[in-house]
C-alpha positions, 0 to 999 in steps of 0.5 A: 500500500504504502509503495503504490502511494508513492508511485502515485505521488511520483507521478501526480506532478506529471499529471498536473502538469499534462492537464495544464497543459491541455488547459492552455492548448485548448484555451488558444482556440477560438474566433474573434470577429472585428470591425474596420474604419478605414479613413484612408481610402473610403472615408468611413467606410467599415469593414469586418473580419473574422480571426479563426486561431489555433496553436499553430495557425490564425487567419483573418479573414474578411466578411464581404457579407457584412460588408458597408457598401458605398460609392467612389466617385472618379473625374475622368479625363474626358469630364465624365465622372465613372462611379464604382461601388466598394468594395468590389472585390467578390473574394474576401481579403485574408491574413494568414499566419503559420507559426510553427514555420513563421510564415505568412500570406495575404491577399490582394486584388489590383486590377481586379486581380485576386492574388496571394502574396507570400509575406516577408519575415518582419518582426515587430517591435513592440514598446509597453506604454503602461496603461491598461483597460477592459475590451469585454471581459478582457483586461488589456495592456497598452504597446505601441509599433513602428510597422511599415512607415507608420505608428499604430498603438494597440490593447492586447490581452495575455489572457489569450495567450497567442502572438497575433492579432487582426491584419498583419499586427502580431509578436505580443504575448497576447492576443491583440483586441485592438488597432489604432494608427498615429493619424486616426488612418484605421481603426480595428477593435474586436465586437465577439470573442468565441473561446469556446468555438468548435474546433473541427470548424475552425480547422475547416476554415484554416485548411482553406489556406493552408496550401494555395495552389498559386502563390507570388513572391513579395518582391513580384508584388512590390512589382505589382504595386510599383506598376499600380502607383505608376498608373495612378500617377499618370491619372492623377496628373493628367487632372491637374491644372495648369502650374500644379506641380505633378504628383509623385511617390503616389502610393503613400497616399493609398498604400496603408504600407510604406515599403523602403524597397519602393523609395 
């Protein structure tokens, strides 16, 4: 009796420690839905995410059914004016990140063109600014980051202990709750967050990204928008008057991202 006792002292620590362990694994996943104001582009117009997560893989994924439609005016060359309707794309933007093998994709359409981009390796470097506050139920701490030529200030939370977060935002010791850049560009803040979602579900959504068929390099992208901004600074140029001085490095004022490869 009193050696199987020990036995079971011996090994209780061990079991502590697995149950622990699954605790946490289960408690890293869930869904997260956001919503965007983006007063870069469309002045107000918002838009909705989705973060599906597990311990290996998060995706954000865009939400074209909730979508706030509006309507872009374009003063065309001729007089005419050309009015589009936004967004108008009809497949969803994503963020895709794998952890194990830190790597990630995102998706873009110029042109009408959807297209999949591998991302480059870019570790963010986040500074605590000592405040907290609440986002529900969460308690969240106050960082700030330098990503990609502008200053964004997010509310993360260490209760959900998973490095990532809404677009490309990620390297915190807890799940980012919400964004806000320097000038107010975009905002992103979490509406529902699901802890308890089925896991088979959430595993069907990420395996729709985990093998594209088709993907492109980052440098072909900055390709793809070095030919965007060169269109649309001749467009843009052919409007000004007389005497204006003409437009250039154009896509700082519709790229939400500075890239110094593009300088």
């Amino acid at each position: 009796m009193t050696v199987t006792i020990l036995k079971l002292l011996r090994i209780l620590p061990l079991l502590v420690i697995l149950v622990s362990t699954n605790v946490i694994c289960q408690n890293n996943i869930g869904i997260v839905e956001y919503q965007e104001t983006d007063e870069f582009n469309y002045k107000g117009i918002k838009s909705f995410y989705t973060l599906y997560f597990d311990n290996n893989y998060s995706l954000y994924e865009e939400n074209l059914n909730k979508a706030t439609f509006g309507e872009m005016d374009f003063n065309e060359s001729d007089g005419t004016i050309t009015t589009i309707k936004l967004p108008y794309r009809d497949k969803p933007k994503f963020n895709f990140f794998d952890f194990k093998n830190n790597s990630s994709m995102f998706s873009i359409s110029p042109f009408g063109n959807y297209t999949i981009v591998n991302d480059k390796d870019e570790k963010i470097s986040w500074s605590l600014m000592g405040e907290t506050k609440k986002i529900g139920n969460f308690e969240c701490q106050k960082a700030k980051a330098h990503f990609r030529g502008r200053n964004y200030y997010v509310w993360f939370t260490t209760e959900i202990p998973l490095s990532t977060g809404p677009w490309k935002l990620n390297g915190l010791s807890g799940l980012i709750l919400e964004v806000q850049e320097e000038n107010g560009l975009i905002h992103i803040i979490a509406t529902s967050i699901n802890l308890k979602a089925e896991n088979a579900y959430i595993q069907k959504k990420i395996g729709q990204y985990t093998n594209p068929k088709t993907t492109i390099s980052f440098k072909d992208y900055l390709k793809i928008l070095t030919d965007f901004d060169q269109k649309y600074e001749r467009i843009m140029n052919s409007k000004l008057s007389k005497g204006q001085s003409p437009i250039t490095d154009s896509y700082s004022f519709w790229s939400l991202e500075l890239y110094p490869e593009m300088n």
